[in-house]
Structure formats: structure tokens, C-alpha cells
N, C-alpha and C positions, 0 to 999 in steps of 0.2 A: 793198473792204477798207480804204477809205483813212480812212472814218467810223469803222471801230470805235475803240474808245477802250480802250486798255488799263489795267485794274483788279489792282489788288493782293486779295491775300486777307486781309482780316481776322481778324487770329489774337487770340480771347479771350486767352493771357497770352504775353509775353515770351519770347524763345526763350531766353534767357538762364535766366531763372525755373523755364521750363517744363523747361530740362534738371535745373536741379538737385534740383526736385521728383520727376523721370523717375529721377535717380542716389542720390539722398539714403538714408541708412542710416538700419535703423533706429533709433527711437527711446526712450527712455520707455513711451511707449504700448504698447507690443509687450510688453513685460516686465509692463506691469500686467494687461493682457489674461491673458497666461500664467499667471501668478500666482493670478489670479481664478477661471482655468478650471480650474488643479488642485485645487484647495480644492475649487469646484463637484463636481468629477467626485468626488473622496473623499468627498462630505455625500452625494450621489445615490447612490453604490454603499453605504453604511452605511443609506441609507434604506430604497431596495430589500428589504435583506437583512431590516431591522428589519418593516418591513409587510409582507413575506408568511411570516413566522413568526407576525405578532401575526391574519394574514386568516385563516392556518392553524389558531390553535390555538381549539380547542374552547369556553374561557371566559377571552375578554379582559375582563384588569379594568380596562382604558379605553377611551376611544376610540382615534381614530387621532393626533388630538394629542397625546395621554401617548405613542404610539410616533413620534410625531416628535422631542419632546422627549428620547427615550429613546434615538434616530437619533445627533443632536448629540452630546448627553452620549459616546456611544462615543466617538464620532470624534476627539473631544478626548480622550478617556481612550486611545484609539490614540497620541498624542504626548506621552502620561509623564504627563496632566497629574492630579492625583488630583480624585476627583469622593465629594461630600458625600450621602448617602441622610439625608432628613427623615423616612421614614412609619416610622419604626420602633417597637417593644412598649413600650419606655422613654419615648420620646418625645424623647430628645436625640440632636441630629447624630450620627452612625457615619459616619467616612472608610469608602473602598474605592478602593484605591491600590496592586492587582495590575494593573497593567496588560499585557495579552497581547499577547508579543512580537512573535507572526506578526501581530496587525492593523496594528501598526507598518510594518508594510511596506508598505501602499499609500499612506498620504501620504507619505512616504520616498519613492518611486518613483516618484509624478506630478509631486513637487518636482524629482526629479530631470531627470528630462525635460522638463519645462518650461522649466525654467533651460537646459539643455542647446540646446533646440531655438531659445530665445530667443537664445542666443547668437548660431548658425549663423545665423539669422535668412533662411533659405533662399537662403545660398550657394552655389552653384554653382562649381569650378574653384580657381580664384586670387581669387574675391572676398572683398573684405575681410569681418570677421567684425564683428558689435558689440562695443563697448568692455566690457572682461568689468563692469566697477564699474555701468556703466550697467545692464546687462543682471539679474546679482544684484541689485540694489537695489528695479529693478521688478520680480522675481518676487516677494521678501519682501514688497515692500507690499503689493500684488496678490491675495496671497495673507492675508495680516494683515490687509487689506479684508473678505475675507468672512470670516476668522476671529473676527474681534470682534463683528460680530452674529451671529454662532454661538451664541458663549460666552454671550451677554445672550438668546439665547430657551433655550438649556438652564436658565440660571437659573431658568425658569417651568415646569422639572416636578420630578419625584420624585430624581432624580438631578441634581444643582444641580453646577456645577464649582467647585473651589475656588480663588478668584481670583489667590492670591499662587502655584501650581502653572500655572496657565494662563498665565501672564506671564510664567513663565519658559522655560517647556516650549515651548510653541507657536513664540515667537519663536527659542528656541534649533534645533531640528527645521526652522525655513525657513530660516533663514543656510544652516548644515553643510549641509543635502542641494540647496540651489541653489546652494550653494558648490561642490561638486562636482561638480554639471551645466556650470556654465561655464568650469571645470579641465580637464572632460570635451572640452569643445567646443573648448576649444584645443591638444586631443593631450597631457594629463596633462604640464605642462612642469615643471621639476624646483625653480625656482626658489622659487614660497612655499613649498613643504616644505622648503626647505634656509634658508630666512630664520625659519621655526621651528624649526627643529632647532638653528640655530646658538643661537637663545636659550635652550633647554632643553639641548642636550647639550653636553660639550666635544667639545675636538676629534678627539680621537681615537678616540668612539667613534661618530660623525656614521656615518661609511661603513659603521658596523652596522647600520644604519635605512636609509638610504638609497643606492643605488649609487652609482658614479663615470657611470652610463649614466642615470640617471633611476627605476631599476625600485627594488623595496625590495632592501634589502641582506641578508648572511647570516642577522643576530637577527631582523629583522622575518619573513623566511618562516619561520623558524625556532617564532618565537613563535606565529604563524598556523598552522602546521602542528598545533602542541599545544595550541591551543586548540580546532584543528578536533577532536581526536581525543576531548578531554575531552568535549564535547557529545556527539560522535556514541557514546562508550562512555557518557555516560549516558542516552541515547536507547535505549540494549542493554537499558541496566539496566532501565529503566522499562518494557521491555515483557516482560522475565524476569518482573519483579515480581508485574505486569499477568497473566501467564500462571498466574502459580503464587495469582495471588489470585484465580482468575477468576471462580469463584461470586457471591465478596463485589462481585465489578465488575458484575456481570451482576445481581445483587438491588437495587443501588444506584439505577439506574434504575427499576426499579418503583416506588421508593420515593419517587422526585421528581415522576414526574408518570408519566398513564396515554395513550394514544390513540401511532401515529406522530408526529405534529404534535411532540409534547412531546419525544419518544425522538429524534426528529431536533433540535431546538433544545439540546437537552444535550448532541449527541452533537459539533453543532457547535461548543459549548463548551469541550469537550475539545480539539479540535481544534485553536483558536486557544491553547490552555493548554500545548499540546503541549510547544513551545520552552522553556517556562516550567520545567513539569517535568523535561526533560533539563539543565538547569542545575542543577535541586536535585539529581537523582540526580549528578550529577557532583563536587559540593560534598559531598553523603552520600559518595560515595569518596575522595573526599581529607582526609576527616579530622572538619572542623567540622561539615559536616551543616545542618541548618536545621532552622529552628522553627518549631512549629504552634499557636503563642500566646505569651504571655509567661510564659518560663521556663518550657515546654516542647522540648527538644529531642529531636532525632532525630540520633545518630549512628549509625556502626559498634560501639563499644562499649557503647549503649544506646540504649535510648527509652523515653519516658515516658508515660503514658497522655494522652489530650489529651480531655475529657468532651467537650470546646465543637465537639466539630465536624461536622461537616452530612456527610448520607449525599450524596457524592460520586463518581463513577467513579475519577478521580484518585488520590484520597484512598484508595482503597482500595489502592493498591500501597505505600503505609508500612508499615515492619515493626512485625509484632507486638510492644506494650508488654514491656520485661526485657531480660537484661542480653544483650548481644553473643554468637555464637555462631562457630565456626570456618568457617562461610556464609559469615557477615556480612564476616570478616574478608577474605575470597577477593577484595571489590573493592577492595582494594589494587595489584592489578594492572592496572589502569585506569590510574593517575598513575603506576606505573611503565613503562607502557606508550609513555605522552605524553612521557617524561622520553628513554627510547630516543628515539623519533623525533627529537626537539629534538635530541638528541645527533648523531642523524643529518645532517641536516640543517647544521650546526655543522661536523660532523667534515669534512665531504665539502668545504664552502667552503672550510675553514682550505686545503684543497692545493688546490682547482681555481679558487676565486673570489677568489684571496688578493687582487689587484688591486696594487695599488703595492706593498703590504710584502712580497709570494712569500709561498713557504709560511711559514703561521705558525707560531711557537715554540709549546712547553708551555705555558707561561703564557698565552699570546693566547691559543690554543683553548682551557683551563679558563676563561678571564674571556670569551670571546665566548659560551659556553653559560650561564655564570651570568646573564649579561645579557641575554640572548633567553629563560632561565628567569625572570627579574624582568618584562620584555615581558609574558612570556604571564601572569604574574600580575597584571599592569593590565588585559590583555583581562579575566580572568575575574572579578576586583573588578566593572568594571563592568558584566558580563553580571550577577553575583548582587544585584548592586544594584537595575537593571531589573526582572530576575525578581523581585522581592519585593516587599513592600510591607504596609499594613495594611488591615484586614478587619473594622476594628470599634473599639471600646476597651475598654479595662481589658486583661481576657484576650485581645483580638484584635487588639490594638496590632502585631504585627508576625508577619507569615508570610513564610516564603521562609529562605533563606540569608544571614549577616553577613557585606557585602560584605568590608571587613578581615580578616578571617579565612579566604574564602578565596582572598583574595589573596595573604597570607602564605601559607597551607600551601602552593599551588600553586609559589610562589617558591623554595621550601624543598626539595617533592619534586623536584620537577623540575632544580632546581640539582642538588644531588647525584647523581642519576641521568644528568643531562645533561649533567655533565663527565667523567664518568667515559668514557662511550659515545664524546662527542667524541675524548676522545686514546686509546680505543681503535679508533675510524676512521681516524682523522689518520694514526695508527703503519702499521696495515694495508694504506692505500693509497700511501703514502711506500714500503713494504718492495716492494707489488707493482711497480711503478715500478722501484725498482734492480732488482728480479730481472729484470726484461723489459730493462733496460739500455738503456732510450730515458730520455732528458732533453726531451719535449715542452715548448713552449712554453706550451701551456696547464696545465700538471700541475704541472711542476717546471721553476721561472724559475732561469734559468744565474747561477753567480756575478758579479759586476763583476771584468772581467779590469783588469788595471795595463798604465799604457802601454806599448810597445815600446819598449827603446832602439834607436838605432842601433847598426850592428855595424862593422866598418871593412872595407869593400869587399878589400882588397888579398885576407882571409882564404877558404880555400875550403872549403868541407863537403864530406864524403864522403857519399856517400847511406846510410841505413841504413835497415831495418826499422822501419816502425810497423805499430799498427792503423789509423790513420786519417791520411788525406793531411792534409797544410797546405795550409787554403788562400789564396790569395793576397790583401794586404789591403785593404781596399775606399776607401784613399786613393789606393794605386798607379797609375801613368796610363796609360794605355790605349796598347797597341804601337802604330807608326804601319804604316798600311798597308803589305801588299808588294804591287807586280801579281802576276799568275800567270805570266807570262812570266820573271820575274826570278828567276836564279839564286837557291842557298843555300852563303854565302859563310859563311865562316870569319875575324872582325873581332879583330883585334888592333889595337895600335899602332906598326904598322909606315909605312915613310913610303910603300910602294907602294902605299896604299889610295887617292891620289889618282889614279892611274892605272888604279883598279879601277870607278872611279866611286862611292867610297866617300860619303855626304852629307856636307855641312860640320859636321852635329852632333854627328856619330861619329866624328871626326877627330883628337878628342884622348882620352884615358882618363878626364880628369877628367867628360869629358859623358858615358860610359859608365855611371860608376856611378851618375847618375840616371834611368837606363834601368828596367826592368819585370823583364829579367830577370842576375841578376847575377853567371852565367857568360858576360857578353856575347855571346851568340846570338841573330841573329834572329828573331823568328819563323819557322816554317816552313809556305810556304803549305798549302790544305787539297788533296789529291793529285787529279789531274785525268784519273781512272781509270788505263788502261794507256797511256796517251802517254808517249813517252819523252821524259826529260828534256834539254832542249840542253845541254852541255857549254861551262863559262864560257869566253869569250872570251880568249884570250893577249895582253896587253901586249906591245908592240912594245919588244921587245930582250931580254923575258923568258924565261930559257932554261933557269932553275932551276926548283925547285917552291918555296914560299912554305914556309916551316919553321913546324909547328902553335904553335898556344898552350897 
């Protein structure tokens, strides 16, 4: 043993180095990776769809490149962005800049996740998370990496994107939804939505938007509520419509094309249009309606002939050209529908979510429903905004619904309706409240009581009747223990209490009256079943009895 020679192990890096490569968060990299691969996966899932409809149909009129190029183009037209048709009868550009709202949802969703996952950066416990700036920064690029040679090979087919829409769409669509992946990743904290609110609202109507907890506030679910409602009644509408026109819907398809192959590629066109069209029907019940070319409209009180338009499924649930009918006028109850809930919604906060103010007065609950009715007219502006778009020029300059317009009406119906309903809940559950005669603390916050004065100890109460005991107040100091052995004496200020074993504290009357209870009594221990009590001890020379107090 005495030859061997003892060798170290040579270690390729530094233990030093080596741990903080072993410990090191992610970086950059991770985020552009993410970024890259949602892009990736939304181009592949557009491709997919796009080549086995073009493998399926009967007479493609290109190769497989015009359906790549055709791939692209969507998927950019999925993020708002408007895309330019070259092959047309006139031979000059025609926009088409309906973008379908349901495609929106998949780069929306992979951004989302991306961002999200990039954050977590597969934490585990208490491990630290990536820096949310780092982590957003490299999804966007990441993702605007493959976005840009996107845009530059749709350029080289039939459906070209148009450049100054791409630039703003694209880029705008990877901030917002990796912004909210790494919001997500750090448990929705309340702090940048309260650093935008503070710039956009005052102050006093902040805690309408957002809670004192983080969560949205009264107006914001309120407004969400009535926005859901207007969608999902014009989703009713459009399939009433759809019902009562069904022949015209069911001929319409023969008319565009023949074989499955075809019947299914329209059908899924509808499909994605879906969202689109329950916007317009929503917009047709609240008043303005929408247009199906320039200066054609479609309301409730009328519609106009529109020559220009293509035998569509869709399209065939617009009411017949002429003037309004007492039908027509029936989806009125739609936005007065939306206007109750919102009221609802409204009414029920003001007494149970009041938060710092308690329940709120008249006035705060008509101005909290006018203001979650203004809310849900920003949601709907910009749903009718999305949904629309144009479809051509001259006459096809604009289809869908004027986003202003029905942003206003919705403002309008809904305010009216929504203040009303609010202080008819507000009154309702305030009344049921008194009648049940509970003051909860969650329902109805107790007035601010005035301090107590002092009373002057000498004075004595008689006891009287109440409903409800007083009880003792929560500065008062807490009795000092008795043992259980220890008599229940009768303390006045007499001088024989030193010979009762009276304490030094309770010796004089002045330390009485800042005692707990102010007939000067002991406490009395708690009863130690049927044991008899001993009988206080007699002071030597005591021959009287002690005269009460």
C-alpha cells in the first residue's frame, strides 16, 4: 500500500462554474424557443387544414404551393391582419379584411401558453420563476421571428397580406396574449392593472374595475355579464333566422360548389364565421344593424336590397328587403334582457360587495350601472369592430356592423335598463335584510358607533329590560384570577379587609373603580359540581357580621 500514489480526479469545469451552470435560470433563449414554436405549431395546424381540403377537392386550381401560400395568408388573417386578392375580373387589388373570429383563437392560445410556460420555466415548489420582462420579450421575438418570413412568402401567392395591417396586428396580438401568459405565471397579481387603471380612471371609480382583492370589480363583471348575454342572444337569433330561412340555406350550398369535399370546406367556413355572425345579429337587435356594402343597411326598422352579394349560407339568414315588421321589432328584448342582468349584477354588489363605502346610496348604484353599461359598450365596439371588415371596393368597401354605433346604442340601452333593475335590487334586498332583522356583516356593515364617555363610578344602575345584553367592551382588562378554593367575598371599603386577606389592589375604592366590573364583585369561580362550599374563615376577635354594601 505504501507505493500507491494518491490521484485527484480531474474535473473538466470548476465546481464553482459548474454549480452555477447546474443552478442558473432561465434565459433568453427559452423564450425565443417558445415564441418560435408557437408560431410554428399555428403555420402547421393552418397547413394541415389547408392541404387536405385542397388533396380533397375534386378540381384544385393549383398546386400545393398556392395552398401553402394560401396556409400563410390565413394565419396572418387569423391576427386581424387584412389580406389583398390580386386575381380578380377587374384586375385591380380588392381588400378582404373579415377576419373569422373563432381562427383567432389558436395563435391567441399558443401565445398564451408559451409565455405562460416560459415563465414557469419548469419550476418546481418555491423555485424562483424567470423575470416576467425577460421571459415576454423572448416570446414576442421568438415568435415575430417566424412571423416575418411568413408574411414575405404569402406575399408570393394569390392572397398577398397587406403590409401596413401586418405590422400592426401581428405585433400587437404577441405583446397582449404573452403578456397575459406571464401575468398568468405569476398568479394574476393585481398590481399592472391597477398602474393602468390609475392612468385611465379616477379614483373613485378604480374599485369598479378592479377589487380591493385582485379579482374584477362590480362594473367589470357586470359588463362581462352583458356582453356575454348579447352574443349568446345573437347566436339564438342567427340560428331562428337560419331555421325560418332553411331552404334558402340548404340551396345556397348547391350553389357554390358540388361533391362532399366542397359541402364540407363551406361548411367549415361557416363555422369559423360563426362568432362573426352572432355579433351582427346582436348589433341587428340593438338598433344600428350592419351593412352589407356601402349604404346598404340592415336594421330592425328596415333593409335594403343588397344585388352585390354571393349565394352564401350565412347570408341567407338576413331579413327579407322592406320596411320592419312587428317580428322584427320582438328582438328588442335581447338588450333589454342584457340591461336586467347588468342591473343585476350592479344591484346585488351595491349591498353585498360594497367594500370600504357599505351599502351604497341611490346615486352610487345608478352611476355603478351606467358605468358597467358604458363597460359593456367598449366590449361591444370592439367585438363589431373585429367582426367586420371589407370585402372588396366601391360597393364592398365595408360589411359587418359600425363599430361606434354600436357602442353607443348598447351604452344607452343598457344604461337605462340597468339602472333602473340596479335600485330595484339594491331596495329589495336592503328590505329583505330588515325584515329577517340580522345586520350581517357581509350584507349590511353596522354604523360607526361615537366614543363612550366615562360615567362616574360612585352612580348605580338598576337593571332593566332589554332585547339584547351589553356586552362588555373590548378594552376592559381581563378579571384577575380566583383559585377555586378561595371564598366569594363581598369587597367594600371597609378597614377589616386587611384582615380578610383582602389584596393590596383592592384596598382602597379609588383602585375599585378600575376594576372590570363596577358593582365591585369578584368574579365568581366556575361551580365545582356538588362539593360543598367551605364556609369563610372568622377573624380573630370578629364577632359581628360585616354590614353589606
Amino acid at each position: 500500500m505504501a507505493g500507491v500514489i494518491q490521484t485527484t480526479v480531474r474535473r473538466s469545469m470548476p465546481a464553482a462554474l459548474l454549480l452555477r451552470v447546474r443552478h442558473r435560470s432561465p434565459g433568453l433563449a427559452n423564450g425565443l424557443v417558445g415564441g418560435a414554436l408557437a408560431a410554428g405549431l399555428g403555420l402547421a395546424a393552418f397547413t394541415v387544414l389547408v392541404m387536405l381540403l385542397w388533396v380533397s377537392s375534386p378540381y384544385p386550381d393549383s398546386g400545393p404551393g398556392g395552398a401553402l401560400h394560401v396556409a400563410a395568408a390565413l394565419w396572418l388573417l387569423a391576427h386581424g391582419a387584412e389580406l389583398v386578392r390580386v386575381d380578380t375580373l377587374s384586375g385591380a387589388p380588392a381588400p378582404m379584411g373579415v377576419p373569422p373570429l373563432l381562427l383567432a383563437v389558436v395563435p391567441v392560445w399558443l401565445l398564451h401558453r408559451a409565455a405562460r410556460d416560459t415563465a414557469e420555466g419548469g419550476a418546481r415548489d418555491n423555485a424562483p420563476l424567470m423575470p416576467g420582462r425577460t421571459a415576454w420579450a423572448g416570446v414576442v421575438l421568438g415568435y415575430l421571428a417566424v412571423a416575418a418570413p411568413a408574411a414575405l412568402y404569402a406575399a408570393g401567392g394569390a392572397l398577398r397580406p397587406s403590409w401596413a395591417w401586418t405590422a400592426l396586428c401581428v405585433p400587437l396580438i404577441a405583446l397582449v396574449a404573452a403578456g397575459t401568459g406571464v401575468w398568468t405565471a405569476y398568479g394574476r397579481p393585481s398590481g399592472p392593472l391597477e398602474q393602468v387603471l390609475g392612468a385611465v380612471l379616477p379614483r373613485g371609480a378604480r374599485h369598479l374595475v378592479l377589487g380591493p382583492d385582485g379579482r374584477p370589480g362590480v362594473a367589470a363583471r357586470a359588463a362581462a355579464a352583458g356582453a356575454t348575454v348579447l352574443v349568446a342572444g345573437g347566436a339564438v337569433l342567427l340560428t331562428v333566422s337560419l331555421g325560418w330561412h332553411f331552404g334558402e340555406t340548404r340551396r345556397t350550398f348547391g350553389r357554390l360548389t358540388e361533391g362532399w369535399s366542397g359541402w364540407l370546406a363551406v361548411l367549415l367556413l361557416c363555422v369559423t364565421l360563426l362568432p362573426n355572425a352572432a355579433v351582427w345579429a346582436a348589433a341587428y337587435a340593438l338598433g344600428p344593424g350592419f351593412l352589407l356594402g356601402a349604404g346598404v343597411a340592415v336594421t330592425p326598422l328596415g333593409a335594403r336590397a343588397a344585388p352585390l352579394l354571393p349565394p352564401f349560407p350565412l347570408l341567407a339568414a338576413v331579413p327579407d328587403p322592406g320596411a320592419g315588421t312587428a317580428l322584427h321589432g320582438t328582438v328588442v328584448a335581447l338588450p333589454l334582457t342584457a340591461g336586467v342582468v347588468v342591473g343585476w349584477f350592479v344591484g346585488r354588489g351595491s349591498v353585498t360587495g360594497g367594500g370600504r363605502f357599505g351599502v351604497w346610496t341611490t346615486g352610487r348604484t345608478a352611476g355603478a350601472a351606467a358605468f358597467a353599461a358604458g363597460l359593456c359598450g367598449v366590449l361591444m365596439a370592439l367585438l363589431a369592430g373585429l367582426a367586420g371588415g371589407p370585402l372588396g371596393t366601391a360597393a364592398l368597401a365595408r360589411f359587418g356592423p359600425v363599430w361606434w354605433q354600436v357602442g353607443l346604442a348598447t351604452a344607452v340601452w343598457l344604461g337605462l335598463t340597468a339602472a333602473a333593475t340596479a335600485l330595484t335590487v339594491r331596495a329589495w334586498r336592503l328590505r329583505r335584510s330588515y325584515r329577517r332583522g340580522e345586520r350581517r356583516a357581509d350584507r349590511v356593515v353596522a354604523p360607526r358607533r361615537r366614543p363612550a364617555l366615562p360615567r362616574p363610578p360612585q352612580r348605580e344602575r338598576l337593571p332593566r329590560g332589554t332585547w339584547f345584553k351589553r356586552k362588555p367592551g373590548r378594552s376592559a382588562p381581563a378579571p384577575a384570577p380566583v383559585a377555586a378554593d378561595e371564598p366569594y367575598l363581598l369587597l367594600d371599603d371597609d378597614g377589616d379587609d386587611r384582615a380578610h386577606g383582602a389584596p393590596d389592589d383592592l384596598r382602597d375604592l379609588r383602585d375599585l373603580r378600575d376594576g372590570t366590573d363596577p358593582f365591585g364583585l369578584r368574579p365568581r369561580p366556575e361551580p365545582m359540581g356538588d362539593l360543598p362550599t367551605a364556609s369563610p374563615p372568622a377573624a380573630p376577635g370578629d364577632t359581628e357580621p360585616r354590614p353589606p354594601t
